[in-house]
Backbone bond lengths (Angstrom), bond angles and torsions (degrees), N, CA, C in turn:
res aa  C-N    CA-C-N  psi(-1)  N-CA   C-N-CA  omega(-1)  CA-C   N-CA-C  phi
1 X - - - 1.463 - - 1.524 109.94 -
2 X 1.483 115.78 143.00 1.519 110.82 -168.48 1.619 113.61 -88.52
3 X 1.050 106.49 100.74 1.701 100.73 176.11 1.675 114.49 -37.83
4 X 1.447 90.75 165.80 1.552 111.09 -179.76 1.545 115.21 -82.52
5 X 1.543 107.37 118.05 1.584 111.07 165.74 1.145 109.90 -77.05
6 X 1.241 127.85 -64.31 1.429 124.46 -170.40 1.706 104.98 -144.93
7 X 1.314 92.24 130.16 1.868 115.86 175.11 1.235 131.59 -136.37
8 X 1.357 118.87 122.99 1.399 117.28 -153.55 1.292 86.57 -114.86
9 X 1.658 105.43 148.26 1.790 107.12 -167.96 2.099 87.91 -132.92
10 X 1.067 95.68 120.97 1.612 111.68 155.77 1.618 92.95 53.30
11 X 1.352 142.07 52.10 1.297 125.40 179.75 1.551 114.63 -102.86
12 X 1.440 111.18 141.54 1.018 105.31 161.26 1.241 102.26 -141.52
13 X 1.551 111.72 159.56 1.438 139.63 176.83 1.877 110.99 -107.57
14 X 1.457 86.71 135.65 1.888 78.26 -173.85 2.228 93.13 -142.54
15 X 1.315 102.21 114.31 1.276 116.44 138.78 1.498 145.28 -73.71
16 X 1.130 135.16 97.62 1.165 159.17 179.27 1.604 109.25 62.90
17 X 1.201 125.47 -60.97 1.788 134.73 170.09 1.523 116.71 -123.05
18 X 1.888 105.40 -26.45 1.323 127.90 172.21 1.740 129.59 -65.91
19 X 1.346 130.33 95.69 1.429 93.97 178.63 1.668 102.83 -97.75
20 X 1.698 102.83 151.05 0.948 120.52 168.44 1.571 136.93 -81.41
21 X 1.139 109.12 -27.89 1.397 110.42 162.07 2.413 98.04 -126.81
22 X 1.115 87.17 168.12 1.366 114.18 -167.53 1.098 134.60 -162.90
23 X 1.604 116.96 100.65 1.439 163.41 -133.10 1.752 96.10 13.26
24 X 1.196 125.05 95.24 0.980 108.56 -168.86 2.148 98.24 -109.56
25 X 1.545 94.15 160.04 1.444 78.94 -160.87 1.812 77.82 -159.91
26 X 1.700 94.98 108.48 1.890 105.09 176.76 1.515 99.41 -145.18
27 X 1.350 117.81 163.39 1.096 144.12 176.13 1.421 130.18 -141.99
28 X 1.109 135.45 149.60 1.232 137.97 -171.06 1.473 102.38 -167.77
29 X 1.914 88.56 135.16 1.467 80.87 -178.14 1.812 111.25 -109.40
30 X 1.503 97.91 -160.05 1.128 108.71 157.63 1.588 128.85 -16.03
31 X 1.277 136.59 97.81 1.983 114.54 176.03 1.565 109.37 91.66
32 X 1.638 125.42 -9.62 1.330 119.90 -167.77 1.600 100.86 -81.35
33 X 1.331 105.70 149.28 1.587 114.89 171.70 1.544 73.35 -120.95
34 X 1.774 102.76 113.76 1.226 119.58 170.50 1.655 118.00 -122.85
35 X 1.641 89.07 126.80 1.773 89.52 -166.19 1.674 110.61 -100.87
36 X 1.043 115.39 113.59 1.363 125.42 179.31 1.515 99.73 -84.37
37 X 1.439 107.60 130.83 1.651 96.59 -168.95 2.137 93.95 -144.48
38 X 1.337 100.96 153.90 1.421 97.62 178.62 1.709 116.15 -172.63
39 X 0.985 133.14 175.65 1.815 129.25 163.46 1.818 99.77 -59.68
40 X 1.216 111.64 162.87 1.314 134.17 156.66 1.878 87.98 -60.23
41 X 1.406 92.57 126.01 1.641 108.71 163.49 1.664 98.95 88.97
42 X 1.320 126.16 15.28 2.073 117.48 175.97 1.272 103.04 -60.71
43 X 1.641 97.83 -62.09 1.892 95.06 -157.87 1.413 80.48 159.05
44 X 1.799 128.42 7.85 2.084 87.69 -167.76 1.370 104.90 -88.89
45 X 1.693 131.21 -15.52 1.279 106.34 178.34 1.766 121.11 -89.41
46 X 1.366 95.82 -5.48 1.610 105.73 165.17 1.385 115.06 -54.92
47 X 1.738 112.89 -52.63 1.066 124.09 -158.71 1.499 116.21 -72.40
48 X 1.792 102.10 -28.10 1.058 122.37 -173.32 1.636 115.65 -74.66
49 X 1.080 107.27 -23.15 1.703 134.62 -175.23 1.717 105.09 -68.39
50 X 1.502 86.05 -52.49 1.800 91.19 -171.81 1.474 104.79 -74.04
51 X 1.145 138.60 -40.61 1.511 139.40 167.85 1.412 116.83 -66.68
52 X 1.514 126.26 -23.35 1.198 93.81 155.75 1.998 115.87 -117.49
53 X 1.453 110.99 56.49 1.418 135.75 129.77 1.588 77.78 90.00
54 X 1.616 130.41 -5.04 1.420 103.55 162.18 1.525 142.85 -47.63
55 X 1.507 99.46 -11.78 1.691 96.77 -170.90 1.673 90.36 -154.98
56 X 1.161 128.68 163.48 1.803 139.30 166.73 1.161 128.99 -68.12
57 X 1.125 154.19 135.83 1.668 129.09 171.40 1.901 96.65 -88.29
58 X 1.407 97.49 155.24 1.131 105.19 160.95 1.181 137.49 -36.86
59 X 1.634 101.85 -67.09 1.248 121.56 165.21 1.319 106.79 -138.73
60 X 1.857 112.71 -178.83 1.342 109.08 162.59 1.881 99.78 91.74
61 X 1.228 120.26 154.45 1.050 100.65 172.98 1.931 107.37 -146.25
62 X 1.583 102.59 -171.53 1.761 107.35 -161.62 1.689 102.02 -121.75
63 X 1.487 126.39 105.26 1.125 122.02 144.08 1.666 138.40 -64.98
64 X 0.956 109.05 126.80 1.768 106.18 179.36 1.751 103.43 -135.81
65 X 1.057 108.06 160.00 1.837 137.57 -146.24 1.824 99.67 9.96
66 X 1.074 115.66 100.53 1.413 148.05 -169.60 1.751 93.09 -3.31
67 X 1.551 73.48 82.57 1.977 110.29 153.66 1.353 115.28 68.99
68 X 1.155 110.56 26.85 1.653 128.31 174.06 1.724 99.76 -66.31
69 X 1.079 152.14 121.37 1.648 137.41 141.44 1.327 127.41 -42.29
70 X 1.260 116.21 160.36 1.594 133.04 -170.85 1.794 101.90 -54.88
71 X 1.199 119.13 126.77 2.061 106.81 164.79 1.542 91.38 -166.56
72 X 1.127 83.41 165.63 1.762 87.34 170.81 1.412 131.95 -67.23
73 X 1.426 117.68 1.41 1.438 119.42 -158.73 1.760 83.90 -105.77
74 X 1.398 125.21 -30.87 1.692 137.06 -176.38 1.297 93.67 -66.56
75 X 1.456 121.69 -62.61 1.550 112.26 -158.52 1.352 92.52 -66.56
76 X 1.051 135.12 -49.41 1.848 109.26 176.39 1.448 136.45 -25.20
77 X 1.774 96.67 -14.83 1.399 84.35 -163.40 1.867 80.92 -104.42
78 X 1.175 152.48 -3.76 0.832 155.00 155.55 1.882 131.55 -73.15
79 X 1.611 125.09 125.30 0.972 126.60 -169.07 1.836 94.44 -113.63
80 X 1.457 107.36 167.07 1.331 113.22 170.51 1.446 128.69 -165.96
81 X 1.368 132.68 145.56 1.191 104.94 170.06 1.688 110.65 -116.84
82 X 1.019 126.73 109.30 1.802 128.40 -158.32 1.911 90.09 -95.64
83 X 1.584 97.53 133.04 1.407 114.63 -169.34 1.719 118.68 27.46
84 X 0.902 115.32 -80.60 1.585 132.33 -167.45 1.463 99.16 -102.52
85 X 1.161 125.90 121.82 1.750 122.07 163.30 2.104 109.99 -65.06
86 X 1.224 99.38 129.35 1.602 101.92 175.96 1.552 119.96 -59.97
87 X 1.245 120.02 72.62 1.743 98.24 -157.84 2.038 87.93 -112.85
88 X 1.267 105.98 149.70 1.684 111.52 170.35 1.513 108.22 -104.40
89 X 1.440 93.04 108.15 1.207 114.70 -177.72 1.753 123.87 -46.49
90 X 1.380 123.91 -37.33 1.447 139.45 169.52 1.769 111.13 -55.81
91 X 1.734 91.82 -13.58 1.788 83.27 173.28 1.409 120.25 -117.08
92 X 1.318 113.84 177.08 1.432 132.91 162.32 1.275 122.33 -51.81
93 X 1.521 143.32 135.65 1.521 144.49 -178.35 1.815 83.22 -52.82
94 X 1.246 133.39 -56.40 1.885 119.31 -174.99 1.139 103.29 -37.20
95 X 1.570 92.86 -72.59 1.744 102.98 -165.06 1.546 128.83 -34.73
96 X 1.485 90.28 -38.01 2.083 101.17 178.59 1.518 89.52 -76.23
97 X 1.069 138.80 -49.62 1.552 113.40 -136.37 1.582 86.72 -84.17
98 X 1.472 116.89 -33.34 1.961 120.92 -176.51 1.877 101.77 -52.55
99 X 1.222 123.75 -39.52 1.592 131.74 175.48 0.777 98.85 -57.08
100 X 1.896 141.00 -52.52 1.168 135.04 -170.03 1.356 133.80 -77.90
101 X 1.692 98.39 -16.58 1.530 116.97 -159.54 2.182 86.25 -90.20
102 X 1.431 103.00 -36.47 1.725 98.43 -178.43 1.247 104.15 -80.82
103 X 1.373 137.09 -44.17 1.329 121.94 -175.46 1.687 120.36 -54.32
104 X 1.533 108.90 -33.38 0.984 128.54 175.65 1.248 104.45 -62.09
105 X 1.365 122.11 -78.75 1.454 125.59 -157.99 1.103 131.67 120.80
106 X 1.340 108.09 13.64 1.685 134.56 -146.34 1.848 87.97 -103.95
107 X 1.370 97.43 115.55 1.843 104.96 173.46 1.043 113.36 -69.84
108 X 1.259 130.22 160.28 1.771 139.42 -163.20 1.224 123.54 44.41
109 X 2.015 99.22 126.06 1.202 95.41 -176.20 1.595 110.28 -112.03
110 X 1.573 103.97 31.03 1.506 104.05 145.93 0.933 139.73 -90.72
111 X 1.476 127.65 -4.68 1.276 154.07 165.26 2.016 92.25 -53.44
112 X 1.409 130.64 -28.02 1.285 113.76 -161.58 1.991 94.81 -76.42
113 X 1.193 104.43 -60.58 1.453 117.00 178.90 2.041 107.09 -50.59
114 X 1.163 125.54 -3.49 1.216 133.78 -173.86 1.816 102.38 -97.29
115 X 1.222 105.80 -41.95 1.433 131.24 -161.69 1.809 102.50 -89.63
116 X 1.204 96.60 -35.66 1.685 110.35 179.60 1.928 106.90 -70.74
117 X 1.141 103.05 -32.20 1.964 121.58 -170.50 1.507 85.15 -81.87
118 X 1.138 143.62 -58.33 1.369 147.35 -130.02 1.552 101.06 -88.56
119 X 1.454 103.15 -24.14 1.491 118.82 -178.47 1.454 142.69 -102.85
120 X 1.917 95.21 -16.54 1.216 129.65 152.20 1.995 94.07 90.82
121 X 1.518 110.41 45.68 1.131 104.48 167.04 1.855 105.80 -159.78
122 X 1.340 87.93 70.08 1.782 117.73 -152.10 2.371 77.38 -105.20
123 X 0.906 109.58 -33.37 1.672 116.73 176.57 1.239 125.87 -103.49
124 X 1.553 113.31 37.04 1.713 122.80 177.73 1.467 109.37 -92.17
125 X 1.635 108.57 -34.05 1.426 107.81 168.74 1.641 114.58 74.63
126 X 1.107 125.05 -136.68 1.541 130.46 158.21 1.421 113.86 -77.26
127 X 1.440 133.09 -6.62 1.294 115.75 169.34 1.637 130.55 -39.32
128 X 0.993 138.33 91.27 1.701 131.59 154.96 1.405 120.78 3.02
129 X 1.026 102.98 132.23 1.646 104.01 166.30 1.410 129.58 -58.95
130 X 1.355 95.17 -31.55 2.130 135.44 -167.86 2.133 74.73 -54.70
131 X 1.400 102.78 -53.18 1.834 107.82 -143.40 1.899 98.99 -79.97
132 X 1.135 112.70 4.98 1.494 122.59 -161.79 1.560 93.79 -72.76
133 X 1.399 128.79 170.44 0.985 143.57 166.16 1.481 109.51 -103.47
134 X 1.655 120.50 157.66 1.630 99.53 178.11 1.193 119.45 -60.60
135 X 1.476 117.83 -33.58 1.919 112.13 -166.58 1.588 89.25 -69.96
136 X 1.392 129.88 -35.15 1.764 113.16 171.85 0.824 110.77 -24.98
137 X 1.815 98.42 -76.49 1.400 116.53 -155.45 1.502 110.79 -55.36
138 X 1.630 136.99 -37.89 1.228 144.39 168.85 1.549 115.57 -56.55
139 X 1.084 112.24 -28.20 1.463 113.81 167.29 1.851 123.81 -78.74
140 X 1.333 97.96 -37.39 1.562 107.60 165.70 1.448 99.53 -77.71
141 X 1.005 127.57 -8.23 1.844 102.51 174.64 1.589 105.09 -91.80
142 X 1.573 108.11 -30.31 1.219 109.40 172.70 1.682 115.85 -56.45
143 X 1.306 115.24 -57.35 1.533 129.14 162.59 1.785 95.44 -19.12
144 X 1.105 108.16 -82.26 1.452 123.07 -159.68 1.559 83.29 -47.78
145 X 0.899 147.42 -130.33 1.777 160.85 166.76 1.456 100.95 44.40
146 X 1.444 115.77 -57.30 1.389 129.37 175.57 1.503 115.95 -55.31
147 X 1.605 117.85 -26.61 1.360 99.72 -177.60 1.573 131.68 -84.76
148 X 1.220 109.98 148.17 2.052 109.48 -145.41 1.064 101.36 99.75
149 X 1.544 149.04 -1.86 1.542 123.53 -153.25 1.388 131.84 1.49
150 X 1.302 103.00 86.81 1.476 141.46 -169.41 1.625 96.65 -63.97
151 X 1.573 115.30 126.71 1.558 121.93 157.45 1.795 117.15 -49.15
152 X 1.150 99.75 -44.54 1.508 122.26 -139.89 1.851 84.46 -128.40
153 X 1.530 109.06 114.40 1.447 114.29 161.36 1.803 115.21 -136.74
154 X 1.257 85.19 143.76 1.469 104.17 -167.86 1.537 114.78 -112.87
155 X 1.747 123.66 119.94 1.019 124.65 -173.30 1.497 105.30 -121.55
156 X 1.381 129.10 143.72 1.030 122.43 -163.47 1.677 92.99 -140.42
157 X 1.754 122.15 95.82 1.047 165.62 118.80 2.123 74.95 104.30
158 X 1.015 94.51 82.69 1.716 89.19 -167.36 2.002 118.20 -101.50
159 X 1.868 90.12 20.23 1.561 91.95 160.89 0.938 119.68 -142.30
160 X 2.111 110.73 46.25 1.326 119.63 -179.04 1.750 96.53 -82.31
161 X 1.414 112.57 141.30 1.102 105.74 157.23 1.826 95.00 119.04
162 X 1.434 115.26 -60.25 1.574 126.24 179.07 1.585 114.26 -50.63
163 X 1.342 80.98 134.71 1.863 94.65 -175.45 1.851 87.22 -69.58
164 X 1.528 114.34 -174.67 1.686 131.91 -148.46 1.481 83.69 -80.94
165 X 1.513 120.41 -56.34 1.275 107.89 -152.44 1.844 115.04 -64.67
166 X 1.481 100.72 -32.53 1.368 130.03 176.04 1.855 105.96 -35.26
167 X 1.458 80.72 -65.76 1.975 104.76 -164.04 1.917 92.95 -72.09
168 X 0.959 134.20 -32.62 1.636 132.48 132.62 1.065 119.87 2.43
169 X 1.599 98.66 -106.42 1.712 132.44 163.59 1.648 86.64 -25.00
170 X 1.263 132.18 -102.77 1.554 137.25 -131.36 1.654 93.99 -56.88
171 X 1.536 107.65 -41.05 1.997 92.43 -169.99 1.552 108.12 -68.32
172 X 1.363 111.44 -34.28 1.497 80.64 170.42 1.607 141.28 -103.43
173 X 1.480 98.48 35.13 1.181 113.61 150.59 1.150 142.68 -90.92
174 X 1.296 95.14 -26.94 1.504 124.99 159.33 2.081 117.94 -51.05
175 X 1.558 96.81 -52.50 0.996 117.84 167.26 1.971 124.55 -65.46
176 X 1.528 104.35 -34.13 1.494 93.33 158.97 0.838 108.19 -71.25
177 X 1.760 146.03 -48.39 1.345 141.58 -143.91 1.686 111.52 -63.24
178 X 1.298 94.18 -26.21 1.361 105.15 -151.70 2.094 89.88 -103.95
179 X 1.185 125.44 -29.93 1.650 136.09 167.97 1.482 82.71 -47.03
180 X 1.453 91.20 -103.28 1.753 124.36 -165.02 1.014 117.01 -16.58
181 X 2.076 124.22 -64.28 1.002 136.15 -123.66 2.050 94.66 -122.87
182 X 1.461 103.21 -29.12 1.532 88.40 154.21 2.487 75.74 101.21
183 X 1.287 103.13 -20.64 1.834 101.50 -172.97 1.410 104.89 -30.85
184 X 1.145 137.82 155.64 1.275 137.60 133.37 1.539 119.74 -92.23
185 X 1.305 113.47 128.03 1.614 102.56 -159.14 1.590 98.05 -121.77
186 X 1.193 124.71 124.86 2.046 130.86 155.18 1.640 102.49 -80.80
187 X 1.296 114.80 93.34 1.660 115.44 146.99 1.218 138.39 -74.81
188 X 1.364 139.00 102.07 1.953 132.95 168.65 1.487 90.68 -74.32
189 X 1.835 81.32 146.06 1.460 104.77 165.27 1.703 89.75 -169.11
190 X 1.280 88.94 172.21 1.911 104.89 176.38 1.112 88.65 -121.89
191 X 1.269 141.11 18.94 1.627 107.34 174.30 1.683 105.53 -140.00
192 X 1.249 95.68 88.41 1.881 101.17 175.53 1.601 131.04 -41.07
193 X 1.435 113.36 -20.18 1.434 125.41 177.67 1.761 92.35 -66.64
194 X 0.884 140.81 -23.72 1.819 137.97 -159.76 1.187 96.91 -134.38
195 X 1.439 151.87 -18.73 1.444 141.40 122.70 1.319 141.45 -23.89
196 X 1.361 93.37 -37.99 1.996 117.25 -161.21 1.800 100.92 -98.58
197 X 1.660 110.28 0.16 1.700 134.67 -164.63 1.479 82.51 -109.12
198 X 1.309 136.04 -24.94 1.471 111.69 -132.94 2.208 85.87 -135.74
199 X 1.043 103.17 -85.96 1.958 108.82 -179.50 1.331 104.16 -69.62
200 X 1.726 85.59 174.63 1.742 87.78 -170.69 1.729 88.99 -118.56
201 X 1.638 99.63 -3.27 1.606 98.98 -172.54 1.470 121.79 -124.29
202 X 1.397 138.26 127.00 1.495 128.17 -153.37 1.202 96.83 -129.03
203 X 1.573 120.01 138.03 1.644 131.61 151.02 1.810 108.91 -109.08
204 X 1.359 103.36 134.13 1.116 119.73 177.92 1.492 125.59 -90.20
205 X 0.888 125.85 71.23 1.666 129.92 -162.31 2.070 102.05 -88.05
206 X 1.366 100.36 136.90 1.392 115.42 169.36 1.257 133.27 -152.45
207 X 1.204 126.33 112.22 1.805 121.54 -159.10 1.426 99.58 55.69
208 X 1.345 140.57 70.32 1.060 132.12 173.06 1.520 145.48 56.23
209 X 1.497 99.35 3.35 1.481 133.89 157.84 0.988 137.13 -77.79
210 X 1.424 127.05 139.33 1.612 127.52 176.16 1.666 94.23 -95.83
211 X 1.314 103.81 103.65 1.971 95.51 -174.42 1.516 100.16 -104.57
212 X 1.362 121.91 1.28 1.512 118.30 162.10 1.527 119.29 -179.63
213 X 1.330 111.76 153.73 1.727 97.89 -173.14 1.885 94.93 -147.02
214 X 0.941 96.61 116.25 1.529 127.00 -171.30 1.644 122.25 -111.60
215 X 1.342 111.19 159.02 1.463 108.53 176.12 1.683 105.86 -124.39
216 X 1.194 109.09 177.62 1.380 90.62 -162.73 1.700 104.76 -103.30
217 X 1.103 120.50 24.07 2.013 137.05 137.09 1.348 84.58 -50.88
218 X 1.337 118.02 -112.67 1.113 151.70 -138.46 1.689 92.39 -36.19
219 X 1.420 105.70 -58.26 1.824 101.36 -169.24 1.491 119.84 -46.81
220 X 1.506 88.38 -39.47 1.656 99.15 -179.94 1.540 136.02 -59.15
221 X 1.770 94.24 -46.11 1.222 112.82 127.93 1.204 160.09 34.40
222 X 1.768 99.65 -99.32 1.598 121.52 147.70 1.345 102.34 -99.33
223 X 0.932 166.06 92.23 1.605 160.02 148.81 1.256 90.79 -149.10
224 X 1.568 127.84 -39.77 1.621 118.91 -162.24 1.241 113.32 -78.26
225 X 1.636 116.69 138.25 1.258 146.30 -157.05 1.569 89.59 -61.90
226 X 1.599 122.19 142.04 1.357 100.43 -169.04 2.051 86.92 -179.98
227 X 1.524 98.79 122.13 1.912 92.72 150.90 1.102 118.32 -84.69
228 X 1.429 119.56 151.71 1.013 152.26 173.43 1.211 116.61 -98.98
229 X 1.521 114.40 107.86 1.391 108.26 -179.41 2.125 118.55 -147.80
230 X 1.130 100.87 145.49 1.414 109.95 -157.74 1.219 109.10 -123.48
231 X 1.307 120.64 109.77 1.640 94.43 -175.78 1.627 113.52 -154.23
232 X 1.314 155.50 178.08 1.430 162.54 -128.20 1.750 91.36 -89.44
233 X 1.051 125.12 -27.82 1.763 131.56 -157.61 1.316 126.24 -167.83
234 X 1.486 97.13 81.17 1.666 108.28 -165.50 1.728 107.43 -58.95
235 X 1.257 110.08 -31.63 1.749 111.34 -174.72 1.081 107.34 -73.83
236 X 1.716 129.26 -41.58 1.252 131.91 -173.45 1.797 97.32 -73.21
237 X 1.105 135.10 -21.47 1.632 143.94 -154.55 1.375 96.16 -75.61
238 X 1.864 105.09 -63.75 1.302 117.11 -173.13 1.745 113.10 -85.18
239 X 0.949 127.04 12.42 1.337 119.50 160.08 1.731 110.70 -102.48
240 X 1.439 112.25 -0.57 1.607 107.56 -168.84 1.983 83.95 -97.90
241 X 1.354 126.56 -30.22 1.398 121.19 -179.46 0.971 99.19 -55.10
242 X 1.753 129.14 -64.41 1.202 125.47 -112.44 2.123 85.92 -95.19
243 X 1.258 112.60 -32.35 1.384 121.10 -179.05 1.652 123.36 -97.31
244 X 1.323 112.76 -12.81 1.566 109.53 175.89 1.393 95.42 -123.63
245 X 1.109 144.22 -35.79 1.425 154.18 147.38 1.389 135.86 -33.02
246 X 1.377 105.51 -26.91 1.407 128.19 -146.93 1.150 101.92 9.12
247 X 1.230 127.30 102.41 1.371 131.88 147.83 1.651 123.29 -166.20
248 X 1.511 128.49 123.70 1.599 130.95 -166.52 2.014 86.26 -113.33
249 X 0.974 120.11 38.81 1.432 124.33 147.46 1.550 127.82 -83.94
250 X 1.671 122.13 48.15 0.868 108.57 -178.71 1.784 106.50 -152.15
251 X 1.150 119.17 174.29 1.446 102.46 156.36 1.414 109.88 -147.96
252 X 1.576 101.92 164.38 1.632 121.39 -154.11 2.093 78.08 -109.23
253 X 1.496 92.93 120.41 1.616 115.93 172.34 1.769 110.72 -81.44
254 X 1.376 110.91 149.12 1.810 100.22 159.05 0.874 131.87 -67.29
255 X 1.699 110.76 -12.59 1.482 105.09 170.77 1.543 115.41 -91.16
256 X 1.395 119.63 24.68 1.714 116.76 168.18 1.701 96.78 90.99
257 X 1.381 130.97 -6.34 1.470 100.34 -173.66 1.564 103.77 -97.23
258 X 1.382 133.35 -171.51 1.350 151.29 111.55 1.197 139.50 -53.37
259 X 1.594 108.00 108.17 1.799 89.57 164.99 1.909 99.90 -112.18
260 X 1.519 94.78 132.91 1.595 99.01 -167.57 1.602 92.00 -104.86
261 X 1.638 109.02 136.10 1.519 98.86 -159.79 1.681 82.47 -109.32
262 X 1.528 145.80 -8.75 1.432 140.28 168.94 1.725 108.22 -99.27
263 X 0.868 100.30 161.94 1.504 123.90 159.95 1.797 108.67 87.84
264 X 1.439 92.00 27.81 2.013 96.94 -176.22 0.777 125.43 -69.99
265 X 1.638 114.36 8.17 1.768 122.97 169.98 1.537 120.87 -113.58
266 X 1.803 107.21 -8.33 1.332 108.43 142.79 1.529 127.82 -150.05
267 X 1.548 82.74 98.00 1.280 118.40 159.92 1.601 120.03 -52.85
268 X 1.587 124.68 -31.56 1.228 104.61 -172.57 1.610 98.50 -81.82
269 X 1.613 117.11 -25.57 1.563 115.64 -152.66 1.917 96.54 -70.78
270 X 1.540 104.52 -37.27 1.324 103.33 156.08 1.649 129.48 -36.14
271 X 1.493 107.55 -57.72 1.483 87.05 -169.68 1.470 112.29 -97.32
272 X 1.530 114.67 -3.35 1.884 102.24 142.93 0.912 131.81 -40.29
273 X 1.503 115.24 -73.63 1.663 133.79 -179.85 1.573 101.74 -30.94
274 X 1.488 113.41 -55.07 1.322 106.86 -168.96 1.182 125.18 -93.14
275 X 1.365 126.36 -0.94 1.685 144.81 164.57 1.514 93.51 -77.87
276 X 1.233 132.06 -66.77 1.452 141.20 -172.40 1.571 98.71 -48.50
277 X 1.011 124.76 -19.91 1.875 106.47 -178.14 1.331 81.37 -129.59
278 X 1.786 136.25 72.78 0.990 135.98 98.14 1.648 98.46 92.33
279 X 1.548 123.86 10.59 1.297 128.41 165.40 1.416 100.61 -73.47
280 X 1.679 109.52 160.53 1.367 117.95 148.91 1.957 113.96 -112.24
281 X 1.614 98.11 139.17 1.784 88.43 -163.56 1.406 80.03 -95.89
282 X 1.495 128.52 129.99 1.427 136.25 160.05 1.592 111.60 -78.04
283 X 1.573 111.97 -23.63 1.566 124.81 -174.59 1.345 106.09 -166.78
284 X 1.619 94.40 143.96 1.659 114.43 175.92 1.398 93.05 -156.12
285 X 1.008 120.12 121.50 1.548 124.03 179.80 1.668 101.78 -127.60
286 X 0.965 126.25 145.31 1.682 129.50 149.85 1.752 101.08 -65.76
287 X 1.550 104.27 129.26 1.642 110.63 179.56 1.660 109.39 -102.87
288 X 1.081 128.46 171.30 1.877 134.54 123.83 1.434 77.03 110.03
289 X 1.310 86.49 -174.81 1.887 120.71 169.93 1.383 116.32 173.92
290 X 1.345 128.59 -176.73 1.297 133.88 -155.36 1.679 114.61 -84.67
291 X 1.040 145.12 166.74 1.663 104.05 175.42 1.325 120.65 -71.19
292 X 0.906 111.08 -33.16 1.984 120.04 -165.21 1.421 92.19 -66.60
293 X 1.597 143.11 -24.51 1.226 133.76 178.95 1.267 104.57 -77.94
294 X 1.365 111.90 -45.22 1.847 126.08 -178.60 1.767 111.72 -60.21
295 X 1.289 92.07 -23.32 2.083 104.26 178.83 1.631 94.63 -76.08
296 X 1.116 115.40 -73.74 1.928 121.55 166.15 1.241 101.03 -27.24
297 X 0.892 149.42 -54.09 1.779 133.53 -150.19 1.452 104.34 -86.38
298 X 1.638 100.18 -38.50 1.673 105.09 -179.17 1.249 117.45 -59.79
299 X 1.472 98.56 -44.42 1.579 107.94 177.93 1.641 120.63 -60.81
300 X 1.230 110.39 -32.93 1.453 122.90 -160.08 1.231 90.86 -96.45
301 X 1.337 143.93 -31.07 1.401 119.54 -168.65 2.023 94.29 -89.19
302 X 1.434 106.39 -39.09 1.677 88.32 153.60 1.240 154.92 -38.95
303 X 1.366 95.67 -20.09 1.878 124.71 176.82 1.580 93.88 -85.90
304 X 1.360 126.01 -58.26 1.232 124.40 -175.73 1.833 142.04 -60.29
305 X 1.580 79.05 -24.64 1.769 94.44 -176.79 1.561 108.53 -106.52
């Protein structure tokens, strides 16, 4: 079983009368590319702040590598890049990561030229930072994050801004880092369509809520295009598909229904077939949706309850 990297128990964060996050309670283990996803304004760079020891929680508190406490010798094993990467523009991709590697404390300074290959900007040379492009510059912040080779890396919504091919490039680097290198990575983003590409594990944060935390089975799951159907004789139901229907595209639930994942363009020949051999259909619904519609509903029925 994969131990716990990081677990946040009952936290909340509170600004002046406002709190910003609220009782929030996630986990991730071992190997997860976990996507924390939400609107502009949920809680993910709040949340993201307090885990990596920039700011306090109110209350409530933060486990990291299965139940170790917050100290300086832990955050070592953790890298990050929080909103904007700190990079000084007047220097060289070396030069920044060599500032970072002494402030840090981090031994070897071949590790910079190691970190530069890993990031695919091992041929910048004397170029300026000033002259970088953003996916550069997003890649040198990544560089920076990487140094220590960090268990535990933290990205905080880190392909706002990158044109398609860019946000490309970075996920699947993201995705070797995390193959190859064994990383466990927490990503923010607001946009689940490029999330649902990237982790296998999702928290749903809204107004400062954890309103759901999913894996990406489960999303797929409910999102997939699918009838819904309910009816007097589930055995007699699924033997009239699988033999007058031809079709074993479906599956029989514990709670007695069908979800039929073929024939979503005829729906009526469906509920002949199965009226004609003497079923009654109590339900047939059209199911699923896309994720970004499935992100809306979560959100909105959160607004509602």
């Amino acid at each position: 079983m994969s131990k716990n990297i990081l677990r946040t128990i009952n936290l909340y964060k509170k600004y002046s009368d406002d709190y910003v996050l609220n009782n929030i309670n996630i986990s991730i283990k071992e190997g997860d590319i976990y996507g924390l996803i939400g609107l502009n304004g949920a809680g993910k760079s709040s949340l993201i702040r307090l885990i990596t020891g920039l700011t306090a929680p109110t209350n409530g508190s933060i486990e990291l590598f299965d139940g170790k406490s917050q100290n300086l010798s832990i955050r070592k094993r953790m890298g990050a890049i929080v909103e904007s990467p700190a990079l000084i523009p007047s220097m060289t991709a070396s030069e920044n990561l060599e500032v970072h590697r002494l402030v840090k404390g981090i031994p070897g300074k071949e590790s910079i030229k190691h970190k530069l290959s890993l990031v695919g900007l091992k041929d910048t040379k004397r170029k300026k930072v000033k002259q970088f492009s953003l996916g550069m510059k997003q890649r040198l912040g990544l560089a920076l994050a990487l140094l220590g080779d960090p268990e535990l890396l933290i990205l905080d919504e880190p392909t706002n801004g990158l044109d398609p091919v860019g946000v490309i490039e970075f996920r699947e680097l993201i995705k070797k880092l995390n193959r190859e290198r064994g990383i466990t990575i927490l990503i923010s983003s607001h946009m689940l369509s490029e999330l649902s590409q990237l982790a296998n594990r999702f928290g749903i944060l809204h107004k400062g809520r954890l309103v759901e935390e999913i894996s990406i089975k489960e999303l797929n799951e409910k999102c997939k295009q699918h009838l819904l159907i309910k009816v007097d004789n589930v055995n007699r139901a699924a033997t009239i598909l699988e033999n007058e229907l031809k079709t074993n595209e479906f599956e029989v639930k514990h709670d007695g229904t069908i979800k039929l994942y073929a024939l979503l363009d005829e729906v009526r020949q469906v509920s002949q077939s199965l009226t004609n051999n003497g079923l009654i259909i109590e339900q047939m619904t059209p199911m699923g949706k896309d994720l970004e519609s499935y992100f809306t509903s979560i959100v909105g029925s959160s607004n509602n309850g």
